[in-house]
C-alpha positions in Angstrom: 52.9 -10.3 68.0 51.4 -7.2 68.2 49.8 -5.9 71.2 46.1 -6.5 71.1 43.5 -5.6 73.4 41.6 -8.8 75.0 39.0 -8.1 77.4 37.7 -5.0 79.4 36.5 -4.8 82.8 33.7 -2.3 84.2 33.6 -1.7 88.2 30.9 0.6 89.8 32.6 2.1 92.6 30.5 4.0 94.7 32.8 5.2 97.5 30.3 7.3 100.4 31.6 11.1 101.6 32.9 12.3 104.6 30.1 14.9 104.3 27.6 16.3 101.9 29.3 17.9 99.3 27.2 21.4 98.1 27.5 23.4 95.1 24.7 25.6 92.7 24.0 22.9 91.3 23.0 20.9 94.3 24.5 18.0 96.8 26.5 15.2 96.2 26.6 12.5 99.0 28.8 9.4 97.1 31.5 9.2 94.6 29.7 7.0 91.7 32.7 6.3 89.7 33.3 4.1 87.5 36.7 2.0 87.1 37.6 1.1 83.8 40.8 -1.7 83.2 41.7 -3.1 79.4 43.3 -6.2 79.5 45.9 -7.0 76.7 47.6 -10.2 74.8 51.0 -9.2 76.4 49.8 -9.0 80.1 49.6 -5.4 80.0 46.8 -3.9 81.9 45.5 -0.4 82.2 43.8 1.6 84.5 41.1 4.5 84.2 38.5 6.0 86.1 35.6 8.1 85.6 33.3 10.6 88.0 30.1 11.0 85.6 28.2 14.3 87.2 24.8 14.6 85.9 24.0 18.5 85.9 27.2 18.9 83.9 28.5 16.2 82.0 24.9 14.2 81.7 26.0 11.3 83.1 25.8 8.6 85.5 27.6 6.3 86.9 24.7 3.7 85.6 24.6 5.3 81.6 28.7 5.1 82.4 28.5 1.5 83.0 26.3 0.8 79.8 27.6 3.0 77.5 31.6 1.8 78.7 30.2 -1.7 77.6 29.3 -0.4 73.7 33.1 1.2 73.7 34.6 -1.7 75.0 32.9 -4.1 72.3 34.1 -1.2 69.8 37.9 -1.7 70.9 38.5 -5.2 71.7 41.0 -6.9 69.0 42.3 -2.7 68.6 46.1 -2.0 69.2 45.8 -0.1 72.4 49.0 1.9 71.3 47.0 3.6 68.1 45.6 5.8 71.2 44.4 8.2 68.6 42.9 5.9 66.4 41.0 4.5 69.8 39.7 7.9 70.5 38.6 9.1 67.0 37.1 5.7 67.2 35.0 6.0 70.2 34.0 9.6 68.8 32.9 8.1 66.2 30.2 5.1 67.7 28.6 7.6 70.1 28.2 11.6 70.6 29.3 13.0 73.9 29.6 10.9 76.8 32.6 12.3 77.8 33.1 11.1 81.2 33.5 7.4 80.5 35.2 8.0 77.2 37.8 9.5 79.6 38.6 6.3 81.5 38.8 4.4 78.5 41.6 7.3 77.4 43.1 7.0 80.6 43.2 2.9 80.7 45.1 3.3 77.0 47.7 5.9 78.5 48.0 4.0 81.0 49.1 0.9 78.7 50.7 3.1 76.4 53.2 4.0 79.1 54.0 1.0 80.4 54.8 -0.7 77.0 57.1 2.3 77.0 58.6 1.6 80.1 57.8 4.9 81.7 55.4 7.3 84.1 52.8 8.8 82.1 53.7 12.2 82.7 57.5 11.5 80.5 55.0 9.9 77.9 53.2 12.8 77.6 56.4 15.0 77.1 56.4 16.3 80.4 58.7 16.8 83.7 58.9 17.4 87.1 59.8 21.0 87.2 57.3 22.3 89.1 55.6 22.1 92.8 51.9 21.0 92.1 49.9 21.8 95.1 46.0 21.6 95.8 44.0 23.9 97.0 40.6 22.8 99.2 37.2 23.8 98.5 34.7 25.0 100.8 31.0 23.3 100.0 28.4 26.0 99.9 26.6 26.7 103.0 25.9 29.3 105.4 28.5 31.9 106.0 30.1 30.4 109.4 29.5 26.9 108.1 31.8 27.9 105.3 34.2 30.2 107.6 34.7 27.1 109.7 35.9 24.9 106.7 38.3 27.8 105.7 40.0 27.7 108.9 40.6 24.4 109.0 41.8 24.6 105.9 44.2 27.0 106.4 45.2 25.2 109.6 46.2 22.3 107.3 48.7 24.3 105.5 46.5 24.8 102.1 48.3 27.4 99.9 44.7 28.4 98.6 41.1 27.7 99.1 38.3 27.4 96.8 34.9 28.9 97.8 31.6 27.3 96.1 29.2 30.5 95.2 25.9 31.1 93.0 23.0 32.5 94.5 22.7 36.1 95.3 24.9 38.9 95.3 24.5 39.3 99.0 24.6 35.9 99.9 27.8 35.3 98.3 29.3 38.9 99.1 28.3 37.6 103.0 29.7 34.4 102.8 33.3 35.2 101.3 33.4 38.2 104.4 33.0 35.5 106.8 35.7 33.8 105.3 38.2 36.7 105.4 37.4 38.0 108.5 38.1 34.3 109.8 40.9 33.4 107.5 42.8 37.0 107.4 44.2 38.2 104.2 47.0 35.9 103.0 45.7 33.3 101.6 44.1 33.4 98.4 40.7 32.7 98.0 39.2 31.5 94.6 35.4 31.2 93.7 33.2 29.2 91.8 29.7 30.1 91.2 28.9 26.3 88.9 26.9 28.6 86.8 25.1 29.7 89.4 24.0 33.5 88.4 22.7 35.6 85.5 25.1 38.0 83.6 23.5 40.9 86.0 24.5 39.3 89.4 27.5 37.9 88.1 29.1 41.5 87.3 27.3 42.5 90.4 29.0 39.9 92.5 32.5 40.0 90.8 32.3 43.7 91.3 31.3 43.7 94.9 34.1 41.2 95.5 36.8 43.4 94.2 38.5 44.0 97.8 38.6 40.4 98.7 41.9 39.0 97.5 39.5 36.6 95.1 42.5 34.9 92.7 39.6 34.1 89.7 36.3 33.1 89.7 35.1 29.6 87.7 31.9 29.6 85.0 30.4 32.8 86.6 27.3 32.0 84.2 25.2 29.1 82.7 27.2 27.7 80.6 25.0 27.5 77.1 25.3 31.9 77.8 29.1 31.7 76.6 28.4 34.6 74.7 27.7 36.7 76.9 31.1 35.9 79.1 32.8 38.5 77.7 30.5 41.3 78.8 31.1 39.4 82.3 34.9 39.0 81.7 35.2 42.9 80.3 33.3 44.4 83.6 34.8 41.8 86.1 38.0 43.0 87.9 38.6 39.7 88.9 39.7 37.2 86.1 37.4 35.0 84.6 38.2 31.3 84.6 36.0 28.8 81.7 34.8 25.5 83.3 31.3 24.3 81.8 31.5 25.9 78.9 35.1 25.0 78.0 34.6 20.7 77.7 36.8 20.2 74.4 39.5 21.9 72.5 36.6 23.2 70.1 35.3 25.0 72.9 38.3 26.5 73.6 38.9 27.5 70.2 35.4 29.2 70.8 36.3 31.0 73.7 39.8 32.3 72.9 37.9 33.5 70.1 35.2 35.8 71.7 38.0 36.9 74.4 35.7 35.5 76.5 38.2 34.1 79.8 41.6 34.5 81.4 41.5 30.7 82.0 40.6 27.2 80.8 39.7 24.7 83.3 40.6 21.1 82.2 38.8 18.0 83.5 39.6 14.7 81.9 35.9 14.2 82.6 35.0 17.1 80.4 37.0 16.8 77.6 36.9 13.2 77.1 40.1 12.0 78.6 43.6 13.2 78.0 43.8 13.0 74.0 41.7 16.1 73.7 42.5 17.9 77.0 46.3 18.3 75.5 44.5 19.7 72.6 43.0 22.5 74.5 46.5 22.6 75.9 47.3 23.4 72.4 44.9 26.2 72.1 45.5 27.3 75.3 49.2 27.9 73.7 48.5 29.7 70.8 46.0 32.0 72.3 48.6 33.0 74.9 46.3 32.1 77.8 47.2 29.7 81.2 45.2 27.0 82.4 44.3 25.0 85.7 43.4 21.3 86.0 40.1 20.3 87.9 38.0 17.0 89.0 35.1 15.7 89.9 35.1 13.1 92.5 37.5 10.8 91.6 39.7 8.7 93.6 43.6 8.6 93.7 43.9 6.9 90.6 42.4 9.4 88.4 44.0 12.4 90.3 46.8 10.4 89.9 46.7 10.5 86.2 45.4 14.3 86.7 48.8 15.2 88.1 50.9 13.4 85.3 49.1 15.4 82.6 49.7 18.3 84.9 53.2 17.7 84.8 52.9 17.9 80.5 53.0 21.8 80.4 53.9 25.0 82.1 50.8 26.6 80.6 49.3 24.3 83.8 49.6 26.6 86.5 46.7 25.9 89.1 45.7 22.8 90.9 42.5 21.8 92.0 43.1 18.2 93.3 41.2 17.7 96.0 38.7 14.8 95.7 40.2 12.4 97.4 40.2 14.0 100.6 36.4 14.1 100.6 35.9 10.4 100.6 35.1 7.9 103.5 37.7 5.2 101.7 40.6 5.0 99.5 40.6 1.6 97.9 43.8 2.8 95.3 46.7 1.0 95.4 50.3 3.2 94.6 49.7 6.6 92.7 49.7 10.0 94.1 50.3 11.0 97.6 49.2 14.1 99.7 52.0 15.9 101.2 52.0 18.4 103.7 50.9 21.9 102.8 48.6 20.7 100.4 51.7 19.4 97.8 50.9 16.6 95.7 53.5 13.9 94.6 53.9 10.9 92.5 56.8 8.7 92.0 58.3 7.1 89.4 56.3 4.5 88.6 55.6 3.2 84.9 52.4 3.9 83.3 49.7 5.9 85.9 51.7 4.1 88.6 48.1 3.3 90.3 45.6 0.2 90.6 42.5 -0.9 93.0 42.5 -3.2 95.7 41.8 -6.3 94.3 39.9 -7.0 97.4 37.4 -4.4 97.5 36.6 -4.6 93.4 35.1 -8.2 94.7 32.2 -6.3 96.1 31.5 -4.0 93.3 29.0 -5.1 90.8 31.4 -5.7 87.8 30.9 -6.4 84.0 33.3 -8.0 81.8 33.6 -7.7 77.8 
């Protein structure tokens, strides 16, 4: 018989932080995920999980939870296998909505792996030849609030640490001194401004940064301005990494066009789930550029499936995988583990190798198609 999906659960998981969380964009004070798992006719079940952020992606975790129920009409009775088929399909019935399309994505890896009777990451062509380690990002605040979180950071054993910019020059030229001065010099710092400036005080900023060890900076401008990254990229002397404006493998193919960054940043949230975000893999290939995989604020078990795509390409060479340290509660059962030092690891595991505590999902509000 051939494998057939047969039901799909939705779970709002709204897991609280251990503090504010602060970017350009503004705060963030829960998690409001949304858990995705597609049941099949063999007793196969997969796992996914979105972090829908409004000022970037355009979603909620409530439009998740509605819109998850049209896709999951949409794919009942489909061979979860036909992954691309599943995609192209769910591209098809509604535009956008990337962030739950990516825990549907996940969910069918997630399947596809175990039918195959391996981790995700050896699905996805990948191996473990490489140390994946997370930095920790520092929430933007005042400039000893933020020199404060660096230390601890570094105290931890962090290899790097990301600093959360966007407001003006001397703002953000005061707050990453703080940090030095506190820190020292050997760690490397990167930045992220969320969009934060205009072209003017992004070159202004970059430039007046130039001393401070900064490893690359993330979507310096708003990102509907990608045309004017280049200018920003071509007068920056530190390199320019695409977050925003970089969602799928066609804006990819935009920006490696325009020369416009050093970097791609890959969210499964962004790009719609891990179908497309090995596409921009692709173009991150043949355009001879390196890329770094991001998140939201997802739990362990989409960082979990973050660090077996991670695993899928050497082109993958930073690692921002921090989320789950920010939240009050872990209710993931298996998947990824924090080491010390900030290094990641997974085991061996078929599939994701990660659930939810059957326990705690009793108290979510809950859907079932």
């Amino acid at each position: 018989m051939q494998l057939q999906i047969t039901s799909v659960e939705l779970y709002k998981l709204r897991i609280p932080l251990k503090q504010p969380f602060v970017i350009s964009l503004g705060a963030q004070y829960d998690a409001d995920n949304v858990l995705v798992i597609i049941r099949t006719n063999k007793g196969i079940s997969g796992y996914g999980e979105c972090s829908p952020y409004m000022s970037i992606n355009g979603e909620s975790m409530d439009t998740c939870f509605i819109v998850g129920q049209y896709l999951a009409g949409l794919l009942k009775g489909k061979d979860p296998l036909r992954i691309e088929e599943c995609v192209l399909a769910m591209d098809r019935l509604i535009t956008r909505n990337e962030s739950i399309k990516s825990a549907f994505d996940m969910a069918l890896y997630d399947i596809a792996a175990q039918f195959m009777n391996q981790p995700l990451y050896q699905l996805l062509g990948g191996t473990k030849n490489k140390v994946i380690s997370t930095d920790m990002t520092v929430g933007l605040g005042s400039p000893e609030k933020m020199a404060n979180e660096a230390v601890e950071y570094k105290a931890a054993g962090f290899p790097s640490i990301k600093v959360k910019l966007g407001t003006t020059t001397e703002e953000d030229v005061a707050r990453i001194k703080a940090i030095r001065t506190a820190i020292g010099n050997e760690l490397p710092l990167r930045i992220d401004a969320n969009q934060g400036w205009s072209v003017e005080t992004a070159i202004d900023t970059l430039q007046a940064l130039s001393t401070y060890g900064i490893e690359h900076c993330e979507e310096p401008i708003a990102r509907w301005n990608y045309m004017a990254l280049p200018e920003v990229r071509k007068n920056s002397p530190i390199k320019i990494m695409s977050d925003e404006s970089c969602f799928d493998e066609h804006d990819a193919e935009r920006l490696a066009k325009l020369n416009a960054c050093d970097y791609f940043n890959v969210k499964l949230g962004k790009s719609g789930g891990i179908w497309h975000a090995l596409k921009i893999v692709e173009v991150a290939k043949a355009n001879k550029l390196k890329l770094q995989v991001g998140c939201f604020m997802e739990s362990r078990l989409a960082i979990t499936a973050l660090v077996h795509f991670a695993y899928s390409s050497d082109l993958i060479v930073h690692y921002d995988l921090d989320t789950p340290l920010m939240l009050k509660e872990d209710p993931v059962v298996g998947g990824m583990k924090f080491l010390e030092n900030g290094i990641v690891e997974i085991d061996e595991a078929v599939g994701i190798g990660a659930t939810v505590d059957e326990a705690y999902l009793k108290n979510c509000e809950t859907v079932v198609v």
